[in-house]
C-alpha positions in Angstrom: 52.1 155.5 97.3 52.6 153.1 94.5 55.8 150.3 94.6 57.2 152.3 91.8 57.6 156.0 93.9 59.2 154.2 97.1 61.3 152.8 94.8 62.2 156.5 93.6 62.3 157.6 97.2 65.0 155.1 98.3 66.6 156.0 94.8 66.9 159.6 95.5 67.2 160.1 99.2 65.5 162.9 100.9 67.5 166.6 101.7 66.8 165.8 105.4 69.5 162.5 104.7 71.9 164.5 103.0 73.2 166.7 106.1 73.0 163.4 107.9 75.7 162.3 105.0 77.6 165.8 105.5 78.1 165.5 109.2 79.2 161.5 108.7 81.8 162.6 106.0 83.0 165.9 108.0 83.7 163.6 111.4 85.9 161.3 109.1 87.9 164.2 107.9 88.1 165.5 111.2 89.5 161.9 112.4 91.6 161.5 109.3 93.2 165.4 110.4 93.5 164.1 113.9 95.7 161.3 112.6 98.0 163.1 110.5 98.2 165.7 113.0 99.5 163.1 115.4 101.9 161.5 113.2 103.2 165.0 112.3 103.6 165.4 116.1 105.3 162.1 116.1 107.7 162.9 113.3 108.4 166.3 115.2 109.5 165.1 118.6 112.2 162.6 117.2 113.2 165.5 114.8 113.9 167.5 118.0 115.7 164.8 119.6 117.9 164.3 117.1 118.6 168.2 116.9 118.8 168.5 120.8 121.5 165.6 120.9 123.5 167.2 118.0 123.4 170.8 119.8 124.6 169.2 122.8 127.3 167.5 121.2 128.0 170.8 119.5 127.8 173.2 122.7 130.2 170.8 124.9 133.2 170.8 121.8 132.7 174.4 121.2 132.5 175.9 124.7 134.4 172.4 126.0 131.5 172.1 128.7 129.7 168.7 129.9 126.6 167.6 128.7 125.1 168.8 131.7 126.4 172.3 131.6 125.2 172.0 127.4 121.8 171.2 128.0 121.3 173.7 130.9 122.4 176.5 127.9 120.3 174.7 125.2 117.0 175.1 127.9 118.2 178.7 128.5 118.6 179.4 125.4 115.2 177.9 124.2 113.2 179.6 126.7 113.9 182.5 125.3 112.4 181.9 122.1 108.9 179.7 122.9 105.7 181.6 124.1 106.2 183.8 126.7 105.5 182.1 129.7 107.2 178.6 129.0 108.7 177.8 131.9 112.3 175.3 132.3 110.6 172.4 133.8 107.5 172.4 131.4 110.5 172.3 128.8 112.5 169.3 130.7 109.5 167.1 130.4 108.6 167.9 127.0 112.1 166.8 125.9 111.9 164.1 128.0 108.5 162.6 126.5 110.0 163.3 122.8 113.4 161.2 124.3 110.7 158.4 125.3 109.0 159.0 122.0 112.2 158.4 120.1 113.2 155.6 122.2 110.9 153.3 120.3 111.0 154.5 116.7 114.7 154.9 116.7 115.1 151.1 117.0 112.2 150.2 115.3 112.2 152.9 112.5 111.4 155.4 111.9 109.5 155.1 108.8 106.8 152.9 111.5 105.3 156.4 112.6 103.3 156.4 109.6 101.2 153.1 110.7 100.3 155.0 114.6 96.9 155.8 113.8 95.5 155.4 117.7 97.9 156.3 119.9 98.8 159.6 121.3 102.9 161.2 121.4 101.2 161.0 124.9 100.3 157.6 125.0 103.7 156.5 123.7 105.7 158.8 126.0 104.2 156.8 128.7 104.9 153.2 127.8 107.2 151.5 130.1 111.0 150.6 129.3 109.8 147.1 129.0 106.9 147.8 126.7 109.2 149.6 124.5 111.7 146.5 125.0 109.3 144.1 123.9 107.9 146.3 120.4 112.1 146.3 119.1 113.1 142.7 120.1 109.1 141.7 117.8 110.9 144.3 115.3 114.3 142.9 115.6 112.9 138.9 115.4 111.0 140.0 113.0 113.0 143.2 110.9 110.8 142.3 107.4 107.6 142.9 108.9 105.0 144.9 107.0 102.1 146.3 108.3 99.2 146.5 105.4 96.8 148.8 104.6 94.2 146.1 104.6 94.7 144.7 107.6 91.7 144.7 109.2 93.1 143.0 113.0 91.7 143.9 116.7 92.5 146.8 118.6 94.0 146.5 121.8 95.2 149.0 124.5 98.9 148.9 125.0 98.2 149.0 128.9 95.5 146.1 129.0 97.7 143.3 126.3 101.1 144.5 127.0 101.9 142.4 130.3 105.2 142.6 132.7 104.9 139.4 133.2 108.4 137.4 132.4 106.7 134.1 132.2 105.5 135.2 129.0 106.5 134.2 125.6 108.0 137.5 124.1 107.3 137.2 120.5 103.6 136.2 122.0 103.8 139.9 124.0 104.7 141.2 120.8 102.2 140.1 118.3 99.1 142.1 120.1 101.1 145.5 120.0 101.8 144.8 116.1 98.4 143.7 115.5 97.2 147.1 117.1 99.3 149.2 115.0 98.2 147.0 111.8 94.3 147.5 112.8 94.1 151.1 111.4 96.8 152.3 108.8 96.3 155.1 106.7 97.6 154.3 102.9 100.8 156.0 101.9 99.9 159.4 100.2 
């Protein structure tokens, strides 16, 4: 082979390169799907809290019930329209992890589910009451914060960099989880 037709190979790559290049391209559509598939999850659990709080508001003044008695006839009532199968306590926890879920982005915004491009509804459901604690008092020190689509900081697990400890500094607790949710952010549309 003469310098000039490797030259042409590297130019024009080989067909054997080319699915290599399909597969890469299809796996980052799949991830970029995954993503907005879990923001829309996101989005869709505080939607449902806000609609369950508002229909138990609405079943105690209209039947003049207690929340208890209101959310027992919400489940009931719900039951009978998901899958067949569906049973009460699978529904209590779901509307407990979407409470959890809206715990955080209630105080924090909710405009902030956009930026969650690694964590799971799951994931966020389990953070602890002083995880969540520690994300809105950084948001609330801190309310102008922007998280760019350029930022290009280090991912951390929430479990691993969030610690309980009180001795620490809590703006210093805080930093890591923003820095996580700045590390890979999806442009607006």
């Amino acid at each position: 082979m003469t310098a000039r037709h490797e030259k042409s190979d590297m130019d024009n790559p080989p067909n054997i390169l080319q699915n290599l290049a399909c597969l890469i391209q299809e796996a980052w559509d799949a991830k970029d799907e995954a993503i907005l598939a879990n923001q829309k999850e996101l989005l869709c659990w505080c939607s449902y809290i806000v609609e369950f709080n508002k229909k138990t508001t609405e079943f105690m003044t209209e039947y003049k019930i207690g929340e208890k008695k209101a959310k027992g006839m919400i489940y009931d009532n719900l039951i009978k329209l998901l899958r067949p199968g569906t049973k009460r306590n699978t529904l209590l926890k779901q509307t407990q992890r979407a409470r959890d879920i809206y715990k955080l982005f209630e105080k924090i915004g909710i405009d902030k589910i956009k930026y969650i491009t690694m964590y799971s509804a799951n994931s966020i459901s389990e953070l602890s009451d002083s995880q969540i604690q520690t994300i809105v008092d950084y948001f609330s020190k801190n309310p102008n914060t922007e998280l760019p689509d350029d930022w290009d900081g280090t991912i951390i697990d929430f479990e691993e960099d969030i610690s309980n400890d009180q001795d620490n500094v809590l703006e210093e607790q805080a930093k890591p989880l923003v820095s996580a949710t700045r590390a890979e952010v999806i442009p607006p549309a």
